[in-house]
C-alpha positions as CSV (number, residue, x, y, z in Angstrom):
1,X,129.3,136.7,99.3
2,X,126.0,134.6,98.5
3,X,126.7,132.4,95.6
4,X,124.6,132.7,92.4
5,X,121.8,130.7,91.9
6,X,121.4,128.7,88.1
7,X,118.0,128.8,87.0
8,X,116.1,125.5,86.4
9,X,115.1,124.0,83.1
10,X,112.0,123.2,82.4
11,X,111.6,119.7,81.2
12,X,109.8,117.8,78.6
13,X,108.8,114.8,80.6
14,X,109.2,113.2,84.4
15,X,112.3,110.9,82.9
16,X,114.0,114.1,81.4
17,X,113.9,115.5,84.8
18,X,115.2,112.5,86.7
19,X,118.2,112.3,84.6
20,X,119.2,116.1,85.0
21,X,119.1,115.6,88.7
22,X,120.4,112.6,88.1
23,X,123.9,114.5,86.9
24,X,123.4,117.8,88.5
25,X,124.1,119.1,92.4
26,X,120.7,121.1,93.8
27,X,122.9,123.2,95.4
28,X,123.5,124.8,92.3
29,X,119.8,125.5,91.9
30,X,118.6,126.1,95.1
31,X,119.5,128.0,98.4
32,X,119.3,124.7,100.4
33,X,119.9,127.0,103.9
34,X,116.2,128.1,103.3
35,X,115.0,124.3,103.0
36,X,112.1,122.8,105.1
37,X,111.1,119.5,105.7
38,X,107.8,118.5,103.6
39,X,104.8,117.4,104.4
40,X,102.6,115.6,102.6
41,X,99.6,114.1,105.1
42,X,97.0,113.0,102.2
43,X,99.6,111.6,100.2
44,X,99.0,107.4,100.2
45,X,101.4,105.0,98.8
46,X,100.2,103.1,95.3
47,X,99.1,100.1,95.6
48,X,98.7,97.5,92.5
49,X,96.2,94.6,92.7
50,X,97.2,91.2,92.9
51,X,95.6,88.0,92.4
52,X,96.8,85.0,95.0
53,X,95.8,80.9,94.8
54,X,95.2,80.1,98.4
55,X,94.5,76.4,99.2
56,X,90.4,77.1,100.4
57,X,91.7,75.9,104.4
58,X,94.4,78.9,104.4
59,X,91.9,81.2,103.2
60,X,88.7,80.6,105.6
61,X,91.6,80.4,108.5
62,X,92.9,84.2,107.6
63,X,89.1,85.4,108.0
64,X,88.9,84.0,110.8
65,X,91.3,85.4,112.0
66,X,91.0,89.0,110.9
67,X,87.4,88.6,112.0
68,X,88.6,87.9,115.7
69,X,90.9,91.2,114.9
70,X,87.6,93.3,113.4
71,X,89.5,93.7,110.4
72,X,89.3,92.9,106.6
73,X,91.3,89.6,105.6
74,X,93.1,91.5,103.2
75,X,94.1,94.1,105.6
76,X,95.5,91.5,107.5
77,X,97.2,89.7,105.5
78,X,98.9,92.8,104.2
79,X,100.0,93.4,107.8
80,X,101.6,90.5,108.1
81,X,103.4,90.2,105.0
82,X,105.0,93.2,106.1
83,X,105.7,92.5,109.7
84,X,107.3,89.2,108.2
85,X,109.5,91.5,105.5
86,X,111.1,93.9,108.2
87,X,111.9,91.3,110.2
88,X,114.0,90.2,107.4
């Protein structure tokens, strides 16, 4: 016997959702049998701009070396920030 499905709420705003999933099971909502894994290929993660005081030297050294790399120097350096945070 398939179990009956609750209907969704609509919701007012993106923080009245969270907090009804926050305190309610999917399963009640959805047949999760029937779920897929999502794609979402265009999707890019936000980014926020930041402003950084380099000492001049460190500066001119990371263009040098993202030029030796044929790549932007902020490219890089984003690179390596994370390479240096997962090795954490």
């Amino acid at each position: 016997m398939m179990k009956s499905l609750k209907p969704v709420p609509r919701f007012k705003s993106e923080a009245e959702e969270r907090e009804f999933w926050r305190t309610h099971d999917t399963a009640d909502y959805f047949d999760l049998s029937r779920a897929r894994p999502a794609r979402f290929p265009n999707l890019k993660p936000s980014t926020k701009s930041i402003t950084v005081r380099l000492p001049l030297s460190l500066l001119e050294a990371l263009k040098i070396e993202a030029n030796k790399r044929d790549v932007p120097y902020q490219s890089l350096l984003k690179i390596w920030l994370n390479e240096k945070l997962q090795k954490r």
